[in-house]
C-alpha positions in Angstrom: -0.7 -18.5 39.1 -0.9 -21.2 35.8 -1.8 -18.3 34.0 0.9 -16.0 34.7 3.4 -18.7 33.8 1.8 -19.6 30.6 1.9 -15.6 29.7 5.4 -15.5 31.3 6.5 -17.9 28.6 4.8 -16.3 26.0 6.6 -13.5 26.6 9.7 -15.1 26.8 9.2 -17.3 24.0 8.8 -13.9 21.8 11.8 -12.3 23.1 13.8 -15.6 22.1 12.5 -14.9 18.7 13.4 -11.5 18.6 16.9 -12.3 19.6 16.9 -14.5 17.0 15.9 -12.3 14.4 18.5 -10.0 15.6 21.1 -8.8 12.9 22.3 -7.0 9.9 19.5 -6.1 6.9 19.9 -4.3 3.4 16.6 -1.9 3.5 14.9 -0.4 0.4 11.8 1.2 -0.2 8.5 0.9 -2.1 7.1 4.4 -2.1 7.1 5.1 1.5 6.8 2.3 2.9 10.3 0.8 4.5 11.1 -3.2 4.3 14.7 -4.9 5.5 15.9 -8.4 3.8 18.9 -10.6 6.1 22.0 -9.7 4.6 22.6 -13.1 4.1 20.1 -13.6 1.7 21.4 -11.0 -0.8 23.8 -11.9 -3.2 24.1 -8.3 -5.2 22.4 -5.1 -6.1 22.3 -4.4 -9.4 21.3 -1.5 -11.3 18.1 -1.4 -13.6 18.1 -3.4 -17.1 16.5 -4.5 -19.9 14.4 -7.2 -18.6 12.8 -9.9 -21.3 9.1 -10.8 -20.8 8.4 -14.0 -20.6 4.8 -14.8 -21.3 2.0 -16.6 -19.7 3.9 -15.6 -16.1 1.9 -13.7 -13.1 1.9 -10.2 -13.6 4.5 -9.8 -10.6 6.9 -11.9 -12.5 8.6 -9.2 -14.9 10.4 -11.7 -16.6 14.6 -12.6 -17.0 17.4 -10.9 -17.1 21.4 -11.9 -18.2 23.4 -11.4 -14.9 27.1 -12.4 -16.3 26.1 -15.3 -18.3 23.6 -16.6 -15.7 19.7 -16.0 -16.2 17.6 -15.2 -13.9 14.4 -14.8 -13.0 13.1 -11.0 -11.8 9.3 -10.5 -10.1 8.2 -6.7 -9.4 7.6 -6.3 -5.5 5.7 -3.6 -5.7 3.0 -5.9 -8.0 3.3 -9.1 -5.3 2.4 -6.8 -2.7 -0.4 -5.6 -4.5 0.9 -1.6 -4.4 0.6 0.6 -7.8 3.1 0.5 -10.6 5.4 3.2 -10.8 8.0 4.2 -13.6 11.4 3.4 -12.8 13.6 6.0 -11.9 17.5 6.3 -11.3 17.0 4.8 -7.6 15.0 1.8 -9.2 17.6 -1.4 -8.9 17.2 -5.2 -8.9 18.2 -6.9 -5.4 19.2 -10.6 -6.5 18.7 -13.0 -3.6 18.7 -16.5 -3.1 15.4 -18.1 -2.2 15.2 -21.2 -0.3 12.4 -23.3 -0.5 12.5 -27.2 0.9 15.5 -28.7 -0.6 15.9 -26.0 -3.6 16.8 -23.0 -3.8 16.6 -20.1 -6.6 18.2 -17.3 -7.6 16.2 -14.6 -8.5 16.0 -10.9 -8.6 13.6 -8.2 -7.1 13.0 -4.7 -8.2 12.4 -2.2 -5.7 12.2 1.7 -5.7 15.2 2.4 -3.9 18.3 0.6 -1.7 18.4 2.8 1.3 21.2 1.2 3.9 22.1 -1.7 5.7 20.9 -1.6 9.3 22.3 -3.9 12.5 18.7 -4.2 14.0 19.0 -5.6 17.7 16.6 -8.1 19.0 14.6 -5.6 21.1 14.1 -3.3 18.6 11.7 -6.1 16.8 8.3 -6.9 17.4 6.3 -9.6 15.8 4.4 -9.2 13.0 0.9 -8.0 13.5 -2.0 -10.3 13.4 -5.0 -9.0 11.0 -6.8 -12.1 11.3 -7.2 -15.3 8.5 -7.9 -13.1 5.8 -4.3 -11.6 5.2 -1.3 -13.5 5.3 1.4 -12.5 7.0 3.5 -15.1 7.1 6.2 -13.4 4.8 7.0 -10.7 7.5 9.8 -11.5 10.1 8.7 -8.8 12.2 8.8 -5.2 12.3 12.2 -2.9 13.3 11.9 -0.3 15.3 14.4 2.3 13.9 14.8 5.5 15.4 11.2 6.8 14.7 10.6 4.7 11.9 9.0 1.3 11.4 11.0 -1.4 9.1 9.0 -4.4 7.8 11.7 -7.3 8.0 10.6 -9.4 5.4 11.2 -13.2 5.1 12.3 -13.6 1.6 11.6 -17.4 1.8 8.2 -16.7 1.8 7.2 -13.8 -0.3 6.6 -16.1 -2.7 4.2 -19.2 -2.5 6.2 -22.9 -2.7 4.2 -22.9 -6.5 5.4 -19.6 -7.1 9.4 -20.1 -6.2 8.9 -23.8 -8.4 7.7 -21.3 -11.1 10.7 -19.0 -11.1 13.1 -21.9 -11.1 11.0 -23.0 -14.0 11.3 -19.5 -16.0 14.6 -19.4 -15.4 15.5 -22.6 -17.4 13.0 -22.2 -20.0 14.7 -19.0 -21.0 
């Protein structure tokens, strides 16, 4: 009987969390795989522009960009998440979010292939993230929305990038 408690609570525990997941988020691709930020942590969508290289960064970090006066840092998603480069294209566009990390936060930009739509993704349609053991992190993934017949990786934008790396960005940005 314990046990069935323990697993009720699990359960319920999990469905609490998916509630609170619950929402509106911008999706975009990278290739063909889907991914959904919170609304709330985009600022803008802004076309594809000259970006300035800023050297000795990661590879990921593609360098700055002038967004109205303001620079800001832009990192490559598809090169964080370790996928092949690919040429930009029309669709390609720079998603500038704010990125909280302890008492900081950062604005930066992140180029994807393509802004597909905003979704309102209920709590039951979310399942955790999967567990692939200690070897891959997963930390950066909300969970996953169930769409229709499609799967949505809802990412946590907090965390795509390391506490080193977001200190990095903030540090690009006012070098540059």
């Amino acid at each position: 009987m314990g046990q069935r408690t323990e697993q009720g609570t699990v359960v319920e525990a999990g469905a609490a969390g998916a509630r609170a997941l619950a929402g509106k988020y911008l999706t975009f691709k990278l290739g063909s795989e889907e991914f959904g930020l919170a609304i709330l942590k985009v600022q803008e969508i802004i076309k594809m522009m000259d970006i300035t290289r800023v050297p000795r960064t990661p590879e990921f970090v593609r360098g700055v960009i002038n967004l109205r006066g303001k620079v800001i840092p832009v990192i490559d998603l598809r090169l964080k998440f370790q996928m092949e480069t690919k040429a930009a294209t029309e669709k390609t566009c720079v998603i500038v979010v704010q990125v909280t990390h302890g008492d900081g936060r950062v604005t930066m930009g992140i180029i994807v292939d393509e802004v597909s739509e905003v979704l309102d993704i209920a709590g039951e349609q979310i399942e955790p993230a999967p567990e692939f053991g200690t070897a891959v992190d997963t930390a950066f993934i909300l969970g996953m929305g169930k769409v229709a017949k499609r799967v949505v990786m809802l990412l946590d934008v907090d965390k795509v990038l390391s506490r080193g790396e977001v200190r990095l960005m903030g540090d690009v940005s006012r070098a540059a």
